[in-house]
C-alpha positions as CSV (number, residue, x, y, z in Angstrom):
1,X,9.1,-3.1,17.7
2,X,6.1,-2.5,19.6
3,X,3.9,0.4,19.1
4,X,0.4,1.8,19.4
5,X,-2.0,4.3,20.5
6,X,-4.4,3.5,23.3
7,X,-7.1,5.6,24.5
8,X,-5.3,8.8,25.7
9,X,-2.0,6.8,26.0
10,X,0.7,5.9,23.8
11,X,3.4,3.3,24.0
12,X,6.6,2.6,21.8
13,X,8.7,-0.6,22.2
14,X,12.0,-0.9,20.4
15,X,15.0,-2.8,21.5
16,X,17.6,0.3,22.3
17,X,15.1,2.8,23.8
18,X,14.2,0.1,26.5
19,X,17.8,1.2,27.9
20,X,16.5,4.4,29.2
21,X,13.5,3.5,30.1
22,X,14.8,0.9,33.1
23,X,16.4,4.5,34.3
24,X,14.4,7.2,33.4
25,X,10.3,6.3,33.7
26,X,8.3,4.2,36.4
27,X,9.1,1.1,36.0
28,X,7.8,-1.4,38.7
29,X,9.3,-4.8,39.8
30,X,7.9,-7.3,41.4
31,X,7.5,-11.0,42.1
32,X,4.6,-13.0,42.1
33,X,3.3,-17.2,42.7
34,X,0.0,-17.5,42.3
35,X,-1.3,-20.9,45.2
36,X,-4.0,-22.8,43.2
37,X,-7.1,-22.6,45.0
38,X,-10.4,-22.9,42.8
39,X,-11.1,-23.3,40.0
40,X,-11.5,-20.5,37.0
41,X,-13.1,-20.8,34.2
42,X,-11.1,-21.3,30.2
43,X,-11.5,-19.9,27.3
44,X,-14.5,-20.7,25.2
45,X,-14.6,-24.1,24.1
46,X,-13.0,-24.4,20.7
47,X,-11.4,-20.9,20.9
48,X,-8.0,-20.8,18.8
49,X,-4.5,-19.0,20.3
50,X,-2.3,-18.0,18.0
51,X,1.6,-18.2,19.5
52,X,4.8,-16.6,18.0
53,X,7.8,-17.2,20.1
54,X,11.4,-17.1,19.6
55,X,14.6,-17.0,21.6
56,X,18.2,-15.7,20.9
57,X,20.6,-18.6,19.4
58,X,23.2,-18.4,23.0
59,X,20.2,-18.9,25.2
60,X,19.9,-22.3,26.5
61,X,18.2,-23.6,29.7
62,X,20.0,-26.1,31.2
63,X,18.2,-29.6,32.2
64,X,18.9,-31.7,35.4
65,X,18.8,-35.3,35.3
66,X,15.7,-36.0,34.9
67,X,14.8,-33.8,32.2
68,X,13.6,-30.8,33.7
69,X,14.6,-27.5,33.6
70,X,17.0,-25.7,35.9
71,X,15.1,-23.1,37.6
72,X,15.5,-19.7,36.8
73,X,15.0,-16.5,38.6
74,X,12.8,-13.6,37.2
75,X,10.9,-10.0,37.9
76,X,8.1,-8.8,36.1
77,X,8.4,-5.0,34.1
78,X,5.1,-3.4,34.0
79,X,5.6,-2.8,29.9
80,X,2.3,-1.1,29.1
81,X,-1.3,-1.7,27.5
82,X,-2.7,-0.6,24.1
83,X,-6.1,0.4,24.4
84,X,-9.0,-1.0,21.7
85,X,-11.0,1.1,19.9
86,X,-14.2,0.7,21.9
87,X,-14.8,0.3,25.5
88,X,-14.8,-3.2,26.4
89,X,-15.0,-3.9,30.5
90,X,-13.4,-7.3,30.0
91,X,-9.9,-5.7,29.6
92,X,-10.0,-2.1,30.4
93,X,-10.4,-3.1,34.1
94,X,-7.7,-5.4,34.1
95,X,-4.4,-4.4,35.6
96,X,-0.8,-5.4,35.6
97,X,-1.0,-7.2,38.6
98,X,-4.4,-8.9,36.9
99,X,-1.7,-9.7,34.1
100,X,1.3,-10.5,36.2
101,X,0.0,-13.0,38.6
102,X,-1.8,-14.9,36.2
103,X,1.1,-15.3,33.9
104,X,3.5,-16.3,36.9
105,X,1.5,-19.6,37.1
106,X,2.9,-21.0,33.8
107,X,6.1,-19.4,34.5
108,X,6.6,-21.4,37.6
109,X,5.6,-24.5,35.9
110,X,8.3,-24.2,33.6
111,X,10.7,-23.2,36.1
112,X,10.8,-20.1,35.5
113,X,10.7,-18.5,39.7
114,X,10.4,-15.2,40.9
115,X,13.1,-13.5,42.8
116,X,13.5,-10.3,45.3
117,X,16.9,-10.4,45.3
118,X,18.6,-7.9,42.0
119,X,21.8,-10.0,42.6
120,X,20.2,-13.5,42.2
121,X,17.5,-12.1,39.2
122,X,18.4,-13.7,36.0
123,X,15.7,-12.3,34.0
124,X,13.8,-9.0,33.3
125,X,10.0,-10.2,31.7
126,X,8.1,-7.1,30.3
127,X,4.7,-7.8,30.1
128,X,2.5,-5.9,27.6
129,X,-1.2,-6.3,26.7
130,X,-4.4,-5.2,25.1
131,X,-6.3,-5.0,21.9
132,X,-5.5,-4.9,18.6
133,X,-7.0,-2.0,16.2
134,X,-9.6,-3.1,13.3
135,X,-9.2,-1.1,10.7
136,X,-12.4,0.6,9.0
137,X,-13.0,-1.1,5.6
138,X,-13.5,1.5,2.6
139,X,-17.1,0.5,2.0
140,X,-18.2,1.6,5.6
141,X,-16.0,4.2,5.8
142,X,-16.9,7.9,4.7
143,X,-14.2,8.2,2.1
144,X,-15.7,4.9,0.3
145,X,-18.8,6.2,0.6
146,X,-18.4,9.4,-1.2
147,X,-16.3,7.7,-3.8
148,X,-19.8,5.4,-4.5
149,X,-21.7,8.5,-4.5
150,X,-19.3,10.5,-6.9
151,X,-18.9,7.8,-8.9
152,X,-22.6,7.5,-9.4
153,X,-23.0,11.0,-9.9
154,X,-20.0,11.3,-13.1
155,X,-21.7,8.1,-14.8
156,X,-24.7,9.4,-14.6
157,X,-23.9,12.8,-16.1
158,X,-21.9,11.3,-19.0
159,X,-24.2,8.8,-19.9
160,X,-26.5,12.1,-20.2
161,X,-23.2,13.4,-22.5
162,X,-23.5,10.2,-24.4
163,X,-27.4,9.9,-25.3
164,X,-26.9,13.7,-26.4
165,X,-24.2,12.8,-28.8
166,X,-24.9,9.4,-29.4
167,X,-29.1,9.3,-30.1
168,X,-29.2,6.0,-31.5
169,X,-26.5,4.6,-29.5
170,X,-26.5,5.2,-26.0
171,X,-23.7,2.5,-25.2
172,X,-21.2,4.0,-27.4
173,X,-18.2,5.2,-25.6
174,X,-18.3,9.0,-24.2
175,X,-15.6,10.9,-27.5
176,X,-12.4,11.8,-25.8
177,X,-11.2,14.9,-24.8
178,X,-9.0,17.9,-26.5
179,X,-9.0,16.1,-30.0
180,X,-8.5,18.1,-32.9
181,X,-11.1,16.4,-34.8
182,X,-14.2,18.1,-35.0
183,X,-16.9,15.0,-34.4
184,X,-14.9,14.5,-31.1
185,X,-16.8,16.7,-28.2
186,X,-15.4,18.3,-25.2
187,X,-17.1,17.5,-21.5
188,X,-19.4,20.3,-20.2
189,X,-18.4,22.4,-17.2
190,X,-20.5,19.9,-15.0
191,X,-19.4,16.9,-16.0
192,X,-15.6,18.0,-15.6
193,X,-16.4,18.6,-12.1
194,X,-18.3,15.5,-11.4
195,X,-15.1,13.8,-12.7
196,X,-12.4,15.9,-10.3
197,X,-15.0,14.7,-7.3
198,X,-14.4,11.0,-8.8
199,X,-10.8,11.7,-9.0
200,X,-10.7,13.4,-5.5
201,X,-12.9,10.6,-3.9
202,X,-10.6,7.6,-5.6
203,X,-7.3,9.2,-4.0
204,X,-9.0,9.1,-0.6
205,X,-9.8,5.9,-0.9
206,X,-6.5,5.3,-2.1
207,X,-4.9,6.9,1.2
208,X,-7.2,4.8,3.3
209,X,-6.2,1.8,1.9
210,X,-2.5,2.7,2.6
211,X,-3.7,3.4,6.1
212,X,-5.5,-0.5,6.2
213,X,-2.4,-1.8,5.1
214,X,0.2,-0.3,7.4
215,X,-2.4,-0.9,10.2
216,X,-2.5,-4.7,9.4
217,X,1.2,-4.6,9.7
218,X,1.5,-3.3,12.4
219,X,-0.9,-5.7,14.1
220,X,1.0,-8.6,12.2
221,X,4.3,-7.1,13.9
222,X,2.9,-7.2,17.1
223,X,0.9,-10.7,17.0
224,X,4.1,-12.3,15.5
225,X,1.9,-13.1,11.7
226,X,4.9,-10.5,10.2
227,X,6.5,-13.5,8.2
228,X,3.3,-15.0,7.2
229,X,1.8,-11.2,5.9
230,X,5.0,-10.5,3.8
231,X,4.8,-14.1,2.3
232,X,1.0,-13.7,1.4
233,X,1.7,-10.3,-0.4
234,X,3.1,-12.4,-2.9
235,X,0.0,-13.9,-3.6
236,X,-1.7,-10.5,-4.9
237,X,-3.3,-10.7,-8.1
238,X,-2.6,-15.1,-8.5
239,X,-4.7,-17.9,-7.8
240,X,-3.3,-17.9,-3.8
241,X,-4.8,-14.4,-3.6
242,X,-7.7,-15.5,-1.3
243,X,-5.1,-16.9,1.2
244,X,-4.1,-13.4,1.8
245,X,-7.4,-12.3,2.3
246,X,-8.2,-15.3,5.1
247,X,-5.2,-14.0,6.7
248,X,-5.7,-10.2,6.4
249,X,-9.3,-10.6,7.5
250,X,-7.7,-12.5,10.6
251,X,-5.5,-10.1,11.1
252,X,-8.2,-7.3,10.9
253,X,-10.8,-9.3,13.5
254,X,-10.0,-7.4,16.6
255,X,-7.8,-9.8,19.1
256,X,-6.8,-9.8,22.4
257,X,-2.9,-10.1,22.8
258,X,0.1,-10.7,25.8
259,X,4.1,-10.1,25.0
260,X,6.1,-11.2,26.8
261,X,9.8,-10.1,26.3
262,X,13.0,-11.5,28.7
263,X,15.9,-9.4,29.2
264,X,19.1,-10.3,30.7
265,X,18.6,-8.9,34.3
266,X,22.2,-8.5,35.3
267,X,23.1,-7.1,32.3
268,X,20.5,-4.5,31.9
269,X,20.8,-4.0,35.7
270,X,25.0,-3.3,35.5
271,X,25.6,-2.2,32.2
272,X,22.2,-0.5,31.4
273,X,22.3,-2.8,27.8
274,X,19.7,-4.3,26.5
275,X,19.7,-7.8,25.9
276,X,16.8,-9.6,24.3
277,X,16.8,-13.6,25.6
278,X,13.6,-14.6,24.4
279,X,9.7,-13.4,23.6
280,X,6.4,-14.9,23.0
281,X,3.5,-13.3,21.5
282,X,0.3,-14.9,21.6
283,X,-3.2,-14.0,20.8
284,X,-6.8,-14.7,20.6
285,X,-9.7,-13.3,18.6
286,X,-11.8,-10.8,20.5
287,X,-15.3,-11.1,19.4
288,X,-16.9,-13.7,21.5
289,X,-14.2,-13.9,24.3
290,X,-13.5,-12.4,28.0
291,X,-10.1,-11.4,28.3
292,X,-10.2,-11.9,31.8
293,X,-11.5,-15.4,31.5
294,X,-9.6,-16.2,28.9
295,X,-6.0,-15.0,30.1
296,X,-5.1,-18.2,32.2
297,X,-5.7,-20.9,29.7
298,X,-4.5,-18.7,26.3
299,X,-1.3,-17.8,28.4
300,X,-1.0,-21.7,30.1
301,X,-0.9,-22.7,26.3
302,X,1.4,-20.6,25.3
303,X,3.4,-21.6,28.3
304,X,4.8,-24.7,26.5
305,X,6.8,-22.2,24.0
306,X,8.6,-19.9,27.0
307,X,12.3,-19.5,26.4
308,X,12.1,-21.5,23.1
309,X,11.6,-21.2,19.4
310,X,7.8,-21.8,18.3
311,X,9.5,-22.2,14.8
312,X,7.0,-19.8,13.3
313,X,3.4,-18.6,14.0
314,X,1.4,-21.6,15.0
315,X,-2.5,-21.2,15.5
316,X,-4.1,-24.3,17.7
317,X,-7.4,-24.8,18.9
318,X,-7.6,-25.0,22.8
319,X,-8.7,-28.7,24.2
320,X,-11.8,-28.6,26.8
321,X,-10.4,-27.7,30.2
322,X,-10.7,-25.9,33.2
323,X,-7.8,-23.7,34.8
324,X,-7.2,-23.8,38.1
325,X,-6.6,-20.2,39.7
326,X,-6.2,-19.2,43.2
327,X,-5.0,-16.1,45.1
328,X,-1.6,-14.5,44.6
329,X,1.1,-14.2,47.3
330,X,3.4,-11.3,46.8
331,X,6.7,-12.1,47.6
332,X,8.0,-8.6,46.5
333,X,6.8,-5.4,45.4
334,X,9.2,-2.2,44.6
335,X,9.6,0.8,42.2
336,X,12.8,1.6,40.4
């Protein structure tokens, strides 16, 4: 599943609802072939993709002779974006077609060809992109920030409490509450206030928490770092712990993202089912990129992992390079 609120948009991705969509909502199809003209400039030297990919067991390319694929036909599906938090020009001006032609290059050099014939289309590739969401951590956020100040507040008023009952022993514990024994000393109207604001602050923070943490699944669901997050959960409160914290502080770093998703064509076409051949996911790290720059040679690496198990989550740092990107050539354009 793939789901997330952009700016003023929302967009869900599950495997049955995709049925309806095809039939029901704007979908456009088109082919693209990008001619390589002049050159473009790569992602930042020593930038770092992460790529999740996996295909479905009775999908196989064939090879010819000499080790090559057998080429197979495609059309794009405009899948949708999700919007980041904050404006950023590098993405929010760029559009499907921005997406789709650039990602046709790699496609065709794995012999993967685009098609303007429905009869001789193989594959459906929905394209989705954007940003991932950063979640605000408690200390910055108002909710932690109240806690600190309520918590300031209570100690301060019961260490008041304890010099008053304690003169010559101001670190002695504060007595507990509602004890029959008549040394023990009950908490002033004040302080039991002070200790509901604690208590009111600390289950905030609590809910904010359990906001961070179904956030950062969701981004690890849609960046493909699901299977490492569930295996670094088991790593709270043991030695490994700051493993999890690497990764959830990844995960948390705002990155720019493509999915790609292949559908049986035919299928979906005839029988309006749904059948998932293959996806990739792959991703880079926001801060200190430009998506637009940086969509050719994140997606050209990625490229190497089309139609084929990645065999988990794998997280490489791009080689020096220049892409070569020219102008597109649109060999057909329609709405269903």
């Amino acid at each position: 599943m793939l789901k997330g609120e952009g700016r003023g948009r929302c967009y869900t991705l599950r495997t049955a609802p995709i049925i309806m969509t095809f039939t029901r909502l704007h979908l456009s199809l088109l082919s693209v072939l990008a001619a390589a003209a002049g050159p473009a400039r790569a992602l930042d030297d020593g930038a770092v993709v992460a790529v999740s990919s996996r295909a479905s067991a009775d999908y196989v390319r064939a090879q010819l002779p000499g080790g090559k694929f057998q080429t197979e036909t495609y059309a794009f599906g405009k899948g949708g974006v999700w919007g980041g938090t904050a404006q950023d020009d590098t993405i929010d001006k760029v559009a499907f077609m921005d997406v789709a032609k650039t990602v046709a290059v790699p496609l065709a050099g794995r012999s993967y060809l685009p098609s303007s014939d429905p009869k001789a289309t193989k594959i459906l590739v929905m394209v989705y992109w954007g940003t991932t969401h950063s979640p605000v951590h408690s200390l910055n956020s108002a909710a932690g920030q109240n806690l600190q100040v309520a918590s300031a507040e209570a100690m301060a008023a019961n260490h008041a409490q304890i010099v008053r009952n304690n003169p010559n022993d101001a670190c002695a514990p504060l007595t507990p509450l509602n004890s029959s024994a008549s040394s023990y000393t009950l908490q002033t109207p004040e302080q039991v206030d002070l200790d509901n604001a604690m208590t009111g602050a600390m289950a905030a923070v609590a809910a904010e928490d359990r906001s961070r943490d179904q956030l950062d699944a969701q981004n690890a669901s849609m960046l493909g770092y699901e299977t490492l997050l569930d295996k670094a959960d088991g790593y709270r409160g043991t030695p490994l712990e700051f493993r999890r914290k690497e990764l959830v502080n990844e995960l948390e770093d705002e990155r720019y993202f493509v999915v790609l998703m292949a559908y049986d064509f035919q299928m979906m076409w005839k029988q309006k089912k749904a059948k998932l051949l293959w996806e990739t996911r792959y991703s880079i790290r926001a801060r200190g990129n430009d998506f637009s720059k940086a969509l050719a040679a994140m997606t050209e690496h990625a490229s190497q992992y089309f139609g084929r198990n990645s065999g988990g989550l794998l997280r490489e740092r791009l080689p020096e390079g220049r892409v070569e990107i020219g102008n597109e050539k649109v060999l057909a354009y329609g709405t269903q």
